[in-house]
N, C-alpha and C positions, 0 to 999 in steps of 0.2 A: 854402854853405848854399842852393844853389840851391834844392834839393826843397821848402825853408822856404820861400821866398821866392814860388814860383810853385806851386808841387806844393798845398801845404796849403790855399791861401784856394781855389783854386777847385773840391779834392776838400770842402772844407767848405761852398764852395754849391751842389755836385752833393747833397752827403748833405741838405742843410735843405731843398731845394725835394721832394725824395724824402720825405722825414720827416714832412713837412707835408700834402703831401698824403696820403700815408696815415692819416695820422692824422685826416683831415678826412672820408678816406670812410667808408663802411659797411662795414666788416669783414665781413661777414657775405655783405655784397654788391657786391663792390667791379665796377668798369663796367671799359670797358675802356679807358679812357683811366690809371683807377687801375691797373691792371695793367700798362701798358706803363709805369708810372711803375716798378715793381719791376724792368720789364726793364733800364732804365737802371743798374741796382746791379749786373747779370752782365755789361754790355758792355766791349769791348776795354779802351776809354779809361780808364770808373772804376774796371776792376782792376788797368791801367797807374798810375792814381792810388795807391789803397791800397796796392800795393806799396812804394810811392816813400816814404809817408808812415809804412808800418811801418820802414822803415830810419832815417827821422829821428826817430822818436821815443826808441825805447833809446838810441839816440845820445845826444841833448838828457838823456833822463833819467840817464844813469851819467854826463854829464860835470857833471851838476849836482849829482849826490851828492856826487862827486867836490869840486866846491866848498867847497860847505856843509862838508861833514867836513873840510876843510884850513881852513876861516875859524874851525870852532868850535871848531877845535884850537889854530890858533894865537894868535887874537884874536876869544873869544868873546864880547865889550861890541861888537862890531861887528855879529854877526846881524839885528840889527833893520835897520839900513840895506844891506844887502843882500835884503831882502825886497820887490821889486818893487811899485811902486805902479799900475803900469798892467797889471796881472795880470787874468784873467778872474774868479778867484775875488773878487779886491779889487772890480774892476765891478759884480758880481754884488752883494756888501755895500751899495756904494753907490747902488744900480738897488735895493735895497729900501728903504733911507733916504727914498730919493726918494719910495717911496709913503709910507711913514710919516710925511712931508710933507702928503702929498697925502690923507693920511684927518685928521691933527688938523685941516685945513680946512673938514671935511664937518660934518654936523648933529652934536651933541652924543649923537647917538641911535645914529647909527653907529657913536663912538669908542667908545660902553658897549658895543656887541654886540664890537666887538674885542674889548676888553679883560676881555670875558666868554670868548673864545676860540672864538665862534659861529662856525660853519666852514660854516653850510647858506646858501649863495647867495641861496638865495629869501627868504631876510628881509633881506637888503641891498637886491634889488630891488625891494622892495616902498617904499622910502624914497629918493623922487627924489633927497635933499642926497646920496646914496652915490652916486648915477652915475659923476662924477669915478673914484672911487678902483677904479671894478668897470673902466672903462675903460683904466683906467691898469694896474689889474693884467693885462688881456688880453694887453696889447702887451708885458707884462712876461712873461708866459706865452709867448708868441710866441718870444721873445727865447732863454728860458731853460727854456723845458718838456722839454727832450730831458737837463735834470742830473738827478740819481738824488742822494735825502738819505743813504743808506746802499750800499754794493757796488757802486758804480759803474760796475764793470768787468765785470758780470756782466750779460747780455744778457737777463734777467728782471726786473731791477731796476724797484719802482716810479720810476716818472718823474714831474718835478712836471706833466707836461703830463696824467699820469692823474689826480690829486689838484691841480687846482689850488687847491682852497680852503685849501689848508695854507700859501700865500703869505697869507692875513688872518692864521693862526694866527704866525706870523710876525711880521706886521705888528703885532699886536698885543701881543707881546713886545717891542717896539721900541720901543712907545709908553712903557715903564719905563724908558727910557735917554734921558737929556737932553743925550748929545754923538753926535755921528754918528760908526761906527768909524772912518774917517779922523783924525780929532782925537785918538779913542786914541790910536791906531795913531801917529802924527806924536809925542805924547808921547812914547810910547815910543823912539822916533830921538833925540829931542834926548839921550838919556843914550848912543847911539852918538856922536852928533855930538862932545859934551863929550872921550869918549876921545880922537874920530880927531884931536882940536884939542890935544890934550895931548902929541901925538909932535912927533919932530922935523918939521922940513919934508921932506926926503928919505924917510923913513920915512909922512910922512902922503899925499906926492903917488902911492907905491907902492900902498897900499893905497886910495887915492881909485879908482885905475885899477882894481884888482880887483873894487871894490865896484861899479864902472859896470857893468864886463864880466860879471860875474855877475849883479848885478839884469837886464840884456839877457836870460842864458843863463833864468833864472827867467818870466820874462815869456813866452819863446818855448815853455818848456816847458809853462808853463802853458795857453797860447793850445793845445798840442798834446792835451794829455791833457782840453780842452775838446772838441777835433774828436776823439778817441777816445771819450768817452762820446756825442759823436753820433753818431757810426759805428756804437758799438757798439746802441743805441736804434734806430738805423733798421734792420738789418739782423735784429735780433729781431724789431720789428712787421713787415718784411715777410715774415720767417718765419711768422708767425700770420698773416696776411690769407691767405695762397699756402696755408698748413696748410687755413683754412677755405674757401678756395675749393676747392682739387684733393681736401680729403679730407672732406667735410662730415658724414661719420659717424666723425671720429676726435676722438678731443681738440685743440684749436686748439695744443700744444705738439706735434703729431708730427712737424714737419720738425725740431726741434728734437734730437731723437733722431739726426738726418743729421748726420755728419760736416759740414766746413765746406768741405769741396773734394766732398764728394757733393750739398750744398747750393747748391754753385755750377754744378756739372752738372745739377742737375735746374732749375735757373733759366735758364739757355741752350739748355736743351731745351726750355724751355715745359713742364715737367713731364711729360715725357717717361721720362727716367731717371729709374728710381725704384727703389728698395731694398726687397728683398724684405719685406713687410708679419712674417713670422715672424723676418727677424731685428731689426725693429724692435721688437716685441714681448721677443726677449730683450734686448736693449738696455734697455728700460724695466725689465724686472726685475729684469737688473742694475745698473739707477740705483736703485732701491726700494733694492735689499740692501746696498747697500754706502753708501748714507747712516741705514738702519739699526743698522747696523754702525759706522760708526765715529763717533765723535762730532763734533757740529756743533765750529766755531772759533771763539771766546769772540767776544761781540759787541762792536763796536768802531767807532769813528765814525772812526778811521785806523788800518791795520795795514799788516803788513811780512807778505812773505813769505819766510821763510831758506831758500834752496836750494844744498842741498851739489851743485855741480857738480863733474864734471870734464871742461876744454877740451878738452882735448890732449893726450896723450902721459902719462894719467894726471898732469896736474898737478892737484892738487885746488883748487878757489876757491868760497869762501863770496859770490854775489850777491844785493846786495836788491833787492828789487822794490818799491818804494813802491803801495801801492793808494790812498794820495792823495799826490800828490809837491808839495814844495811845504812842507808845512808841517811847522815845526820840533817832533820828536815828543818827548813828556817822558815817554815808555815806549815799549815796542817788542813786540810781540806776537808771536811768534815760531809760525809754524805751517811741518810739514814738508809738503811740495810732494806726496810719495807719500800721504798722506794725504787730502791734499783733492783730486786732479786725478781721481782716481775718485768721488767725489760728481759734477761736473759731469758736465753733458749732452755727448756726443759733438759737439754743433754748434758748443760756447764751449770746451771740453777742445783741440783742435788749434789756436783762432787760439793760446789759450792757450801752450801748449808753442811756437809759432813766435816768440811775442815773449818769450819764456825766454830762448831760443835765439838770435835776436837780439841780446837782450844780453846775454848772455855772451857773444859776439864781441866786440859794443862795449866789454864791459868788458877783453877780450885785446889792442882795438888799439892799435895805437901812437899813437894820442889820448891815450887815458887807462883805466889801468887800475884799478880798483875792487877793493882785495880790504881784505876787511873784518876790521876788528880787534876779536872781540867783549868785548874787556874795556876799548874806548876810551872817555872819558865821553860822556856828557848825548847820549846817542842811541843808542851804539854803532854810529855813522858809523865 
């Protein structure tokens, strides 16, 4: 896992100093210091990086499927201690704890406007005892502004870093809960722990090991599909900044119409290469008609995509695609792939189909194969 190991942390502090600064400048009018910042996303290195890092992800993800659906199959009292505690998502829980800390500390005046659900800043700042928790939540913003609460995976996706005020709204739900999820969450273990204490020894030190090596494969995957919704965040606002720069009479989504390897041409050109303006246009009519046309996909705060492949040689395999991996689903959402990939945009449609493609290799190799059984239980893993 080299890629893991070196590939990831530093294509992930290439994308956050990118991310940041965009997001700091003026869209409208970015300098050129912010522009050479967008150059850095088309250079040799960072598309040497993304490469690297689209190979370990499907990876990580179908071998983790692969897990979970062999642990919930064979010893499902064990899931919860296979759920990785040094997870990003898990951080993420605990990094809001922490300001739900940090606001019952504040004036008595502050916790009413949470717990009123007051989402407008300026009446926080207007009440010196809230400093603490506006500063706290900045660096929490900093940390976490590039997660998306809904479609993650979609390169339009609001961002908490667009809406930060929806971290009080947050906050303030949090103020009705008197244990921090960690404490759940550890309840919930000790009724794995009770099982794995109840086998033999041979039998309990077997699955001690699985349980490590899998919370490991969970963590890293998580930490992955972390740097994927930063990737995917940064490379949509630098589409809209570069949209609003090169095209300032178009809609701030026209590069977005551009394929993703015409998008990266036109980013190494310095907007140079560009696509003819009429078949952008039909491209947009044809995104209008065929999200007209066929109906949205039930909304959902986890879903699955069922994609009837086939590898090879006409062999046929059913792969899923987790659009939040990680968490243990007690339904399954099933949407056909031919369906949706013509709603999206030409710019998100091809990384799209590459990391399909992806893994359905990962799922072919001699790692581990992934072929799914849809009448298995409590998932259809």
């Amino acid at each position: 896992m080299r890629n893991y190991r070196q590939v990831v942390p530093r294509y992930r502090k290439t994308l956050n100093e990118i991310y940041w600064r965009l997001r700091d400048c003026d869209p409208c009018h970015p300098t050129d210091q912010d522009l050479a910042q967008t150059g850095r996303l088309f250079g040799s290195s960072t598309l040497t990086d993304m490469i690297a890092f689209s190979s370990v992800f499907p990876f990580l993800a179908f071998l983790n499927m692969g897990v979970l659906g062999w642990v919930n199959r064979k010893a499902p009292a064990l899931l919860n201690l296979l759920v990785g505690r040094g997870t990003s998502t898990a951080q993420l829980g605990e990094r809001m704890w922490e300001l739900r800390q940090v606001a019952v500390q504040c004036s008595a005046e502050t916790v009413d406007l949470l717990r009123r659900g007051e989402m407008d800043l300026a009446k926080y700042r207007i009440i010196p005892e809230a400093a603490p928790l506006l500063e706290a939540s900045k660096r929490f913003i900093r940390t976490y502004g590039h997660r998306a609460f809904r479609y993650a995976s979609e390169f339009e996706a609001t961002r908490l870093a667009d809406q930060p005020e929806l971290a009080l709204l947050t906050i303030g739900g949090l103020l009705e809960e008197s244990e921090p999820p960690a404490v759940r969450a550890e309840a919930a273990r000790q009724l794995g722990y009770q099982t794995l204490h109840k086998m033999d020894p041979f039998r309990r030190l077997f699955w001690q090991r699985i349980l490590k090596w899998g919370s490991t494969l969970i963590e890293r995957r998580e930490e992955c599909r972390d740097t994927l919704e930063l990737q995917n965040a940064t490379y949509g606002l630098a589409a809209t900044v570069l949209s609003r720069h090169h095209f300032p009479n178009q809609p701030p989504d026209y590069l977005w119409l551009y394929t993703f390897e015409e998008f990266l041409s036109f980013g190494q050109s310095r907007g140079q290469k560009r696509v003819a303006p009429e078949e952008i246009e039909r491209r947009r009519a044809e995104l209008e008609r065929n999200r007209r046309q066929a109906a949205p996909p039930p909304a959902r705060a986890v879903s699955i995509l069922r994609v009837e492949a086939s590898v090879s040689e006409n062999v046929p395999a059913q792969v899923l695609v987790l659009d939040d991996l990680g968490q243990l689903l007690p339904h399954i959402i099933a949407v056909d792939l031919h369906r949706l990939l013509p709603q999206v945009r030409p710019f998100e449609r091809e990384i799209f189909e590459k990391l399909l493609h992806d893994g359905v290799q990962a799922a072919r190799s001699d790692v581990l194969s992934v072929l799914v059984d849809p009448s298995s239980e409590a998932g259809h893993f």
